[in-house]
N, C-alpha and C positions, 0 to 999 in steps of 0.2 A: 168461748162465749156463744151462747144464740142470739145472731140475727136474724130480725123478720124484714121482711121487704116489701112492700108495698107495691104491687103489679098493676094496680086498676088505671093506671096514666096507659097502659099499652093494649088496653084492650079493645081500645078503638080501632085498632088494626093498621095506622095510619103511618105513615114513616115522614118523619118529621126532626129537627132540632131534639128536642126531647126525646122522643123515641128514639134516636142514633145514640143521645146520650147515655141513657138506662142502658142501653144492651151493652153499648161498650163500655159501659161501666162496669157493670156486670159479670162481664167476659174477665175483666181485668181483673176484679176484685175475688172472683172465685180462683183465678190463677195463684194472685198473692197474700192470700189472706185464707189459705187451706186450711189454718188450725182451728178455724172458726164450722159453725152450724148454720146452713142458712134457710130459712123460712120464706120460702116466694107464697106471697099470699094477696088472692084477688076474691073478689065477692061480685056475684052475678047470678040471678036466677038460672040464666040458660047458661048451655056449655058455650066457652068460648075458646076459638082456637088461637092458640100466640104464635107468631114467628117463631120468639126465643125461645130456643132448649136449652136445658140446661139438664147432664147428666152423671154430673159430677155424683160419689157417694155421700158428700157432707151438706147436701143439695135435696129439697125435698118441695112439693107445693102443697099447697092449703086452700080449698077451695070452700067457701062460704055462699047459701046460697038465700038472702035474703034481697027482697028486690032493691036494686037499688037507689030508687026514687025516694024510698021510706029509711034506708039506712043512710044518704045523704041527709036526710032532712034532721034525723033522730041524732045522729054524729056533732050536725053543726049546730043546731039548736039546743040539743040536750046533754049535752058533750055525752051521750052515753049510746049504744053499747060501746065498753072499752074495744077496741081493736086488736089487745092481744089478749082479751079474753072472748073475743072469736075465735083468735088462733086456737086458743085450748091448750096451751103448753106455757111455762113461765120463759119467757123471752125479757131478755137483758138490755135489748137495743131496736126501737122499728125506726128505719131509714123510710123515708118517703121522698121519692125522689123528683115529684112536681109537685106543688100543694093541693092539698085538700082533704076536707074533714078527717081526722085522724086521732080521736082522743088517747088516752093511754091509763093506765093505773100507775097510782105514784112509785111504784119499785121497777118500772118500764122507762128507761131513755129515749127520749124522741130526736132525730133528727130532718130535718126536712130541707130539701136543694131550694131556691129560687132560682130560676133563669135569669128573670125580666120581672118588672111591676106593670109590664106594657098593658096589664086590664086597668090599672090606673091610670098612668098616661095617656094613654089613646083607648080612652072606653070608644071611640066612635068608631075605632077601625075592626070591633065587633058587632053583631047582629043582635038584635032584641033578646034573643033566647038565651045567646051565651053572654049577656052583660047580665042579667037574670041567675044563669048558673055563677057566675062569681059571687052576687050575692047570698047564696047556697054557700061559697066554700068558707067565705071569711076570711082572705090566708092573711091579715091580721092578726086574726086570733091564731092561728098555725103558728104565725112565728114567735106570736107572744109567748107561747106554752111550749113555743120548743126548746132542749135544754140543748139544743143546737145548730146553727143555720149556716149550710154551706150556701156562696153565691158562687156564680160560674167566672163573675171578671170583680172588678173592685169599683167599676160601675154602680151594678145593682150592687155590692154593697153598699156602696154610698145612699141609693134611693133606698133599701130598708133603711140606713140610719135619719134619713132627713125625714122620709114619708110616713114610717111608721116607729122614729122612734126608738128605734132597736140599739144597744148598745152594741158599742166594735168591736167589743172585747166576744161578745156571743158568736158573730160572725169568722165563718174561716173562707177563706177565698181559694176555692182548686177548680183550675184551671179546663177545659177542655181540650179535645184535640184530634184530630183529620181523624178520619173511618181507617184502617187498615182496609179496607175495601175497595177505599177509593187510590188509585196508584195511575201513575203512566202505562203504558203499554205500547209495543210495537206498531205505529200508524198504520203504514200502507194498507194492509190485507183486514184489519180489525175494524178499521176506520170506514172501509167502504160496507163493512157489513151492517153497523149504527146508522150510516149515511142512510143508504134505502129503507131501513127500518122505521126512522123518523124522519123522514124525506128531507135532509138537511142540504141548505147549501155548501160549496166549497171554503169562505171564506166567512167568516161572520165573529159579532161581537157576543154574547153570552151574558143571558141572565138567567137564573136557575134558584127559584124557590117556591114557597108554595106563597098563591097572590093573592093577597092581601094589601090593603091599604098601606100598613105601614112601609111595603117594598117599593117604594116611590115607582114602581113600574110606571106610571100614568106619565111622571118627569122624563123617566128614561127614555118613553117612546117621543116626546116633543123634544127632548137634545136628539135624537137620532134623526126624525124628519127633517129638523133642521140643516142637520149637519150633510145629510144626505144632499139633499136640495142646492146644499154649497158644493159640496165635491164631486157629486154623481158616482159616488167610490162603489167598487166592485165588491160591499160589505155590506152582508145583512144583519139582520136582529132578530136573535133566536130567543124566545120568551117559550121556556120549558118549566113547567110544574104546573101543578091541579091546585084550582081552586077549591073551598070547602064551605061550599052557602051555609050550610047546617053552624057555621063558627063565625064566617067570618062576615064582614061587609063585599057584595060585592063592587067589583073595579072593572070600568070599561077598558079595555082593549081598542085601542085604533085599528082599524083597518089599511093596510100597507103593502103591496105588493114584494117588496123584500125583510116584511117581519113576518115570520115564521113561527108558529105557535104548535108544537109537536106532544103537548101534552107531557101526561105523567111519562119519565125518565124511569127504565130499571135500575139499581142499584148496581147492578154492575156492569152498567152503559154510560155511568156519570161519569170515570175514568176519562175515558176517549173522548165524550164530548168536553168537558175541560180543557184535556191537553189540546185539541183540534183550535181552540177559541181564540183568536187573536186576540182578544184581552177578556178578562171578567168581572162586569159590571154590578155592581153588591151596594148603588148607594140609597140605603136604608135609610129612614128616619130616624128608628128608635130598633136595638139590639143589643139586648142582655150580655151576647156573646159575641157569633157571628160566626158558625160553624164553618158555612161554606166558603169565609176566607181562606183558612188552612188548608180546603180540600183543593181548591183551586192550587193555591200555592204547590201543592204537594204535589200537584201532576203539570208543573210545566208553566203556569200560566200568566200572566202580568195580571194586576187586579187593583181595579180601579172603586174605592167603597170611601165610606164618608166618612167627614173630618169631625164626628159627634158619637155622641154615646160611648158605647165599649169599641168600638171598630179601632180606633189611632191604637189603643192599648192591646187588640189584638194584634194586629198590623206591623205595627212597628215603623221602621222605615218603608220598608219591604212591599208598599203600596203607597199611590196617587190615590192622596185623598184631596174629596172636591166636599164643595156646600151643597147638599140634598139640597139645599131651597132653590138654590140658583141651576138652572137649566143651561144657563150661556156657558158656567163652568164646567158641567156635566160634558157638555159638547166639544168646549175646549181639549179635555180629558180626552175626548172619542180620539179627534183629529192629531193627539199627540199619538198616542198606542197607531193609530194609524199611519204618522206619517216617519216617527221616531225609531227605527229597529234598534238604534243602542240601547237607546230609553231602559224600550223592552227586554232586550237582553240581561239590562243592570236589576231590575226588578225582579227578572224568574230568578236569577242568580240568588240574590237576597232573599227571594222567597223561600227557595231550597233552603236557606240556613234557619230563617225564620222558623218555620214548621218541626226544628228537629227541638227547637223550646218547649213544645207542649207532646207530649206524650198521655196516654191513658194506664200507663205504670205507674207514673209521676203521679196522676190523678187516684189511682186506686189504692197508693200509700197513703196520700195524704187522708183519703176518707178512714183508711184502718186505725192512723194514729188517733185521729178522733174517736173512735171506736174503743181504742183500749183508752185515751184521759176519761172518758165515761165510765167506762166500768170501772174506774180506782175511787170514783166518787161516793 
């Protein structure tokens, strides 16, 4: 078969939920699905450079270069130019693996991922520009016209079926799972070299995404002061990840002598500080998935995230899950991981087993079968 792939979700450059997904989808699916052709195809006036390489022989890119303000607009409203007749080659299959405009010619299969419908649930926790660009993508019409829709939990299965509609039988649900990146490592000697890098304190609680409204950050910081104020605990609150005004709303930050805001994380410094965290803090509003449970999980951590959305279904037991609305709970929560070390012990335990559920094997089989039910059609 040729597949084409749809690359314009990563050329923002940005490393995020999504972006971790694609690459290590990617990685996986070029592993196990070698008998296949695959077409990585992005469109951009200027050159852009990707993280991801890919140098596989059954591996090629396609580089299209219309601008694309005018190819978004001409895609969503016109449903045309077709997209695999940009490619220029007759292709069997384009994966698109975050929505947005993507028409097809009817002898081309479409598949396209949803994460989250979080542009519909919380249009507020985006900015003018990007509630604007959703209107651009349509991914209604994306799903309507696709002749197939992976979700990441059974979650946003569910909100395609209720929001927009979609039969259950179109949807197949596979699963995500931790970075291979992200792992434990040898504290002492590793640990102090993170420590001065992001001037981290010795003990602290751990929240690690990019900030946006929906990461109830604003909650997380008033159960801390509180609980601070109560205990006077020798535990700070490390609030790690880059905002992105250009997307999102922004969210104030308190000011706190033991919250610690170190900014953008390297990817292969989220390891250590994980493991380092005396617990990690993840209670979200609204999450498609909920990547960085796993990764937590996966390096050591007890992991404290909320009793809504995809989270219980990613989680499992294997997490203290609290009510994002409630603050007092959030706090409660703190003071057990704080005061509890069996607790915690019981949780890393179970988390280790947890994370060994979800694999990106697991996940790049299941994208392949769908791959070949399409092409028997």
């Amino acid at each position: 078969m040729k597949i084409a792939i749809d690359m314009r979700p990563l050329m923002a450059g940005k490393i995020s939920g999504v972006e971790v997904y694609i690459e290590s989808m990617l990685k996986a699916l070029f592993e196990w699905g070698r008998e296949n052709e695959y077409i990585l195809w992005y469109n951009a006036f200027k050159p852009v450079f990707f993280r991801f390489k890919a140098d596989q022989p059954n591996v090629k890119w396609k580089h299209t270069r219309i601008p694309n303000k005018i190819l978004n607009f001409c895609q969503s409203l016109f449903r045309w130019p077709k997209a695999d007749k940009l490619i220029g080659e007759k292709i069997d299959i384009l994966w698109v693996p975050d929505p947005r405009p993507a028409p097809v010619s009817p002898f081309c299969k479409k598949i396209v991922t949803f994460h989250d419908l979080s542009f519909e649930d919380f249009r507020y926790a985006f900015n003018l520009k990007t509630r604007l660009w959703h209107k651009v993508l349509r991914p209604r019409k994306e799903a309507e016209e696709a002749d197939k829709i992976i979700a990441v939990s059974e979650f946003t299965k569910g909100q395609l079926e209720t929001e927009y509609g979609i039969p259950g039988e179109k949807i197949r649900v596979i699963y995500e799972a931790a970075s291979e990146t992200i792992r434990p490592l040898p504290i002492p000697r590793s640990f102090e070299i993170i420590k001065r890098k992001y001037k981290l304190p010795e003990r602290y609680f751990l929240c690690l995404s990019t900030l946006e409204p929906r990461k109830n950050i604003e909650g997380v910081i008033r159960a801390y002061i509180e609980w601070q104020e109560e205990t006077r605990a020798d535990v700070a609150l490390v609030i790690a990840g880059k905002d992105f005004p250009n997307i999102f709303r922004h969210i104030s930050v308190k000011k706190h002598p033991l919250i610690i805001r170190p900014g953008f994380i390297d990817e292969e410094d989220k390891g250590l500080l994980y493991q380092h965290a005396l617990a990690f803090l993840y209670p979200s509003f609204y999450e498609g998935f909920g990547l960085p449970i796993l990764e937590a999980m996966r390096c050591g951590t007890p992991v404290v995230t909320s009793d809504c959305a995809s989270m219980p279904e990613v989680a499992g037991d294997a997490a203290l899950l609290v009510n994002p609305n409630d603050h007092t709970h959030l706090k409660q929560a703190l003071h057990k991981m704080y005061r509890d070390e069996v607790y915690r012990e019981q949780l890393i335990k179970k988390g280790y087993e947890r994370v060994k559920q979800f694999s990106w094997e697991k996940a790049a089989t299941g994208l392949l079968q769908i791959f070949h039910k399409l092409a028997e059609r």
